[in-house]
N, C-alpha and C positions, 0 to 999 in steps of 0.2 A: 262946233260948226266949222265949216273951211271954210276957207277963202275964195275969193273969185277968181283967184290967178290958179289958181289948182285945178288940176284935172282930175274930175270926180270917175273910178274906174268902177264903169257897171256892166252887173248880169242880168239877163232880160231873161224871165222864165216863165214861160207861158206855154199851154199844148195845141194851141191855135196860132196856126203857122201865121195868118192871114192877120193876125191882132198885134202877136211877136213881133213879124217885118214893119206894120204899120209904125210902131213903138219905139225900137231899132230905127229907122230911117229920121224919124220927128225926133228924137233925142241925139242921134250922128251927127246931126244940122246943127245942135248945138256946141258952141266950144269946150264949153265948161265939161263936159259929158263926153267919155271915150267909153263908149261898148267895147268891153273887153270878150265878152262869151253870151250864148247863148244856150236856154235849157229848154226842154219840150217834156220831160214828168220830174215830180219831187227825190227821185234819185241820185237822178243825172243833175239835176241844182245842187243837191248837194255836196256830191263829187266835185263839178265845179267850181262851187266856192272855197271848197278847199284845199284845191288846184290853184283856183287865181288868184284868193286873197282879193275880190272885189270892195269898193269904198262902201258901192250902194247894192242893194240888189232887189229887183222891182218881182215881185212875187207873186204870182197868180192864186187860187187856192184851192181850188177845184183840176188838180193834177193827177194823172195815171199815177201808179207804185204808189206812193204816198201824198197825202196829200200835203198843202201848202203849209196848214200851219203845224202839220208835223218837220215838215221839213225847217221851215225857220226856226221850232225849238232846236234841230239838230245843228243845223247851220248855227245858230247865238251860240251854241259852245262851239263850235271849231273855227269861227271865225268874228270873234267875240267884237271888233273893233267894226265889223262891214255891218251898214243901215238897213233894215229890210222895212221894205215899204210894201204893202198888196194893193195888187192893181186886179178888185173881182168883182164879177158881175152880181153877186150872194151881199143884199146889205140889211142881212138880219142881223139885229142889233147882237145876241148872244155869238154871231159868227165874230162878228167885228170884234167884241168884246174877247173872245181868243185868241183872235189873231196878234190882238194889242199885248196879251199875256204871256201870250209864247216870243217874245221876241222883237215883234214890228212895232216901227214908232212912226206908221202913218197906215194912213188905208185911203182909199179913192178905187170908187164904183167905175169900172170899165165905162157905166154911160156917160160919167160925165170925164171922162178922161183927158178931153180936148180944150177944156176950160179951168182943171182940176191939177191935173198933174206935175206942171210948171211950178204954179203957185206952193205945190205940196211937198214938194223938193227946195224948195227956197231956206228951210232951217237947217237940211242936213249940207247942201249943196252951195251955199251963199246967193248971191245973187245970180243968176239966171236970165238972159235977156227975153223977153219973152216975143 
């Protein structure tokens, strides 16, 4: 777990521009949280995180080229130490239950994202002012 004096360095990847910015802007606001990159399919996240070496990186899973939780299996080897959390709109149990397998040590349904997300960040992130 880090600390709250740290700056948690994350990738937003998502292929909805409109969802990405929303996400990007509500997490920028926070101190604790420095958007480092940004991804739009499971390729380009991947490359990315092992370009930036991110703390966290918020996952979408339903992505062009590959999909999400392929991409976090590939990303948990190349960047073994960065949290991957999914942030999808899919909350069929067997999805989730992948996603938790390949990699991710959180998940949160896009709908409830705005009551959800803060709080689900709180064990890899420390405290968080909400």
């Amino acid at each position: 777990m880090r600390s709250s004096v740290a700056t948690v360095r994350t990738l937003v990847v998502d292929d909805y521009e409109p969802f990405r910015r929303f996400l990007c802007d509500a997490l920028q606001a926070k101190a604790e949280l420095q958007i480092i990159g940004e991804a739009s399919d499971g390729l380009q996240a991947v490359r990315k995180a092992e370009e930036l070496q991110p703390d966290l990186i918020l996952l979408n899973i339903g992505l062009p080229t590959i999909d999400g939780i392929e991409g976090a299996h590939r990303v948990s080897r190349l960047v073994p130490s960065a949290t991957i959390l999914f942030i999808s709109q899919n909350n069929d149990a067997d999805v989730v239950a992948a996603a938790l397998n390949n990699g991710a040590k959180g998940y949160v349904c896009k709908q409830k994202v705005r009551t959800e997300l803060l709080p689900a960040l709180k064990p890899f992130c420390g405290e968080i002012t909400l």
